[in-house]
C-alpha positions in Angstrom: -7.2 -158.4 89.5 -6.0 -157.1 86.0 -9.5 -155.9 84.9 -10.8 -152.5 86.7 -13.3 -151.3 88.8 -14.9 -149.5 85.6 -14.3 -152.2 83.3 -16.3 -154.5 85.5 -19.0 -152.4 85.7 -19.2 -151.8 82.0 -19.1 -155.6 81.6 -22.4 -156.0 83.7 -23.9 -152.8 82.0 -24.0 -150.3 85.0 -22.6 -147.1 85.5 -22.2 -145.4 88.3 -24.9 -142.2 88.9 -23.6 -138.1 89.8 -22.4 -138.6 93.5 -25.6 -136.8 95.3 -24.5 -133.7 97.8 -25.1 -133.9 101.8 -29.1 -132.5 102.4 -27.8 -131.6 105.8 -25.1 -131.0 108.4 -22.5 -133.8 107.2 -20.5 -134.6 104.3 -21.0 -137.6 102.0 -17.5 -138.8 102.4 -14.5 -138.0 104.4 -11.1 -139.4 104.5 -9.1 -140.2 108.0 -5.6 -141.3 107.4 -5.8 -144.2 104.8 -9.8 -144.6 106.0 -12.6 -143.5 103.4 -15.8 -143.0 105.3 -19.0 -142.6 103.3 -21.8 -141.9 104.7 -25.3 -143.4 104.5 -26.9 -143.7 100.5 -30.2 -144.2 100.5 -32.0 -146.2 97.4 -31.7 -143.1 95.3 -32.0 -143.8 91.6 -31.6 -140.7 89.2 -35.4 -140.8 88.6 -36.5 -141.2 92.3 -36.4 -142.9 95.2 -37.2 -146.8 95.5 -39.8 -146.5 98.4 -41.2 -149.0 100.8 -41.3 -151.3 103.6 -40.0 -155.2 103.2 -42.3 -157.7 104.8 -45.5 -155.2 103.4 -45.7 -153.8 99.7 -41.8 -155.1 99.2 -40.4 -158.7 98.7 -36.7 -159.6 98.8 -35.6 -159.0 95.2 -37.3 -155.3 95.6 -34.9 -154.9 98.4 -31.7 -156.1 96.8 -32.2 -154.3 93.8 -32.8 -151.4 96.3 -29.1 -152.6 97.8 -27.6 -152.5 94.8 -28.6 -149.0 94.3 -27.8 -148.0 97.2 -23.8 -149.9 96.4 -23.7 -147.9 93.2 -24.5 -144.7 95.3 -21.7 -145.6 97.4 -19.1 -146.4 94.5 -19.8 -143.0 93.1 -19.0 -141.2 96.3 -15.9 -143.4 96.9 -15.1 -142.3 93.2 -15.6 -138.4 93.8 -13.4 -138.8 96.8 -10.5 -140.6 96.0 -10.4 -140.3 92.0 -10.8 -143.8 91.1 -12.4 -146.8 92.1 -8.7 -148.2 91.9 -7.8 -146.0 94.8 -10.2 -148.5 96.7 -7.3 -150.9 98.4 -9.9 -152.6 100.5 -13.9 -152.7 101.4 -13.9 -152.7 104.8 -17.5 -152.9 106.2 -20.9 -152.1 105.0 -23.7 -151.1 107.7 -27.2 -151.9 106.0 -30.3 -150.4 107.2 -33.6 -152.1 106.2 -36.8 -150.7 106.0 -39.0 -153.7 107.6 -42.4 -154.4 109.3 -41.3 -155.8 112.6 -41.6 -160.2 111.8 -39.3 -159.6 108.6 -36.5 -161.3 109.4 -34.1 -161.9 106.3 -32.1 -158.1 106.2 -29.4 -160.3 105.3 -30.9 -161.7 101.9 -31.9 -157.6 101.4 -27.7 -156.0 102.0 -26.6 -159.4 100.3 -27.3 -157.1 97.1 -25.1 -154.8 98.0 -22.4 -157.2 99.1 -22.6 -159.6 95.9 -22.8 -155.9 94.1 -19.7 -154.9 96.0 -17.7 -158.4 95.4 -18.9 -158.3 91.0 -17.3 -154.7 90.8 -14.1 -154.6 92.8 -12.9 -158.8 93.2 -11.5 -159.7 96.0 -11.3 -155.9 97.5 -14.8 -156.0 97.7 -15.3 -158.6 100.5 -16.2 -156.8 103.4 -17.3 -157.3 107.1 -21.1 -156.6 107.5 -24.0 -155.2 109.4 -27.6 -155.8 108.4 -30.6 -154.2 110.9 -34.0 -153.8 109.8 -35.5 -150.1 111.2 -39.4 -148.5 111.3 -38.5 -146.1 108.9 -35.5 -144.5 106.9 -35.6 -140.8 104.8 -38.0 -140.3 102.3 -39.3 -143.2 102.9 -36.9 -145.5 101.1 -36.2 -149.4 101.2 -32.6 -149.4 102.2 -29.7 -147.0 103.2 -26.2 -148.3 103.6 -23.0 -146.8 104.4 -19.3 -147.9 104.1 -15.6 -147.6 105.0 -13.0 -148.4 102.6 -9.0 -148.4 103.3 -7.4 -146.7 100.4 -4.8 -148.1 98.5 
């Protein structure tokens, strides 16, 4: 991949938010040996949270554009941590929670924003082994909190 991490985010007219600090006993990122945990992001835009349950007030585009956020969340932590997004050798897995009444069934259509998300901004070292689970209820009430491990380059 010759174009970059920030390039390709330029090119689809996004930019990555400040990297939000922990709200409680854990920190947003930590690195073990060539690992880069983050922890969860929750659908935290800069002017609020994007709030709701999938299968009652939210339909499937609502949750991937809650996804995304929640992708862009990550990048910016990974960022803060390592320095670049070029430091990013590899996605490794993304673990999607879902906000969902219990008959919604298609969590994977909701993370799939994430993962096309993850794929548009870093190629090929954005394809990633995945987890989507739908829950009662995540913080603040949001739509979607993922997390991710990366191996670094």
């Amino acid at each position: 991949m010759t174009e970059t991490a920030e390039a390709r985010l330029a090119a689809l007219g996004l930019t990555l938010p400040e990297p939000v600090a922990a709200v409680a006993n854990y920190v947003p990122t930590l690195i073990s040996g060539k690992l880069l945990y983050v922890s969860g992001q929750i659908s935290m835009e800069p002017d609020g949270p994007l709030k709701g349950k999938l299968g009652d007030d939210l339909g499937i585009e609502d949750g991937q554009k809650a996804a995304r956020v929640c992708c862009l969340n990550i990048l910016a932590q990974a960022r803060s941590a390592l320095g670049s997004l070029e430091e990013i050798g590899q996605t490794i897995r993304l673990t999607g929670f879902v906000n969902a009444t219990p008959d919604f069934t298609d969590h994977p259509k909701v993370i799939n924003g994430a993962s096309d998300l993850m794929v548009d901004v870093l190629g090929e070292r954005g394809r990633h082994t995945r987890a989507a689970v739908g829950v009662a209820g995540l913080p603040l009430g949001v739509a979607v909190e993922i997390d991710a491990i990366f191996a670094i380059a």
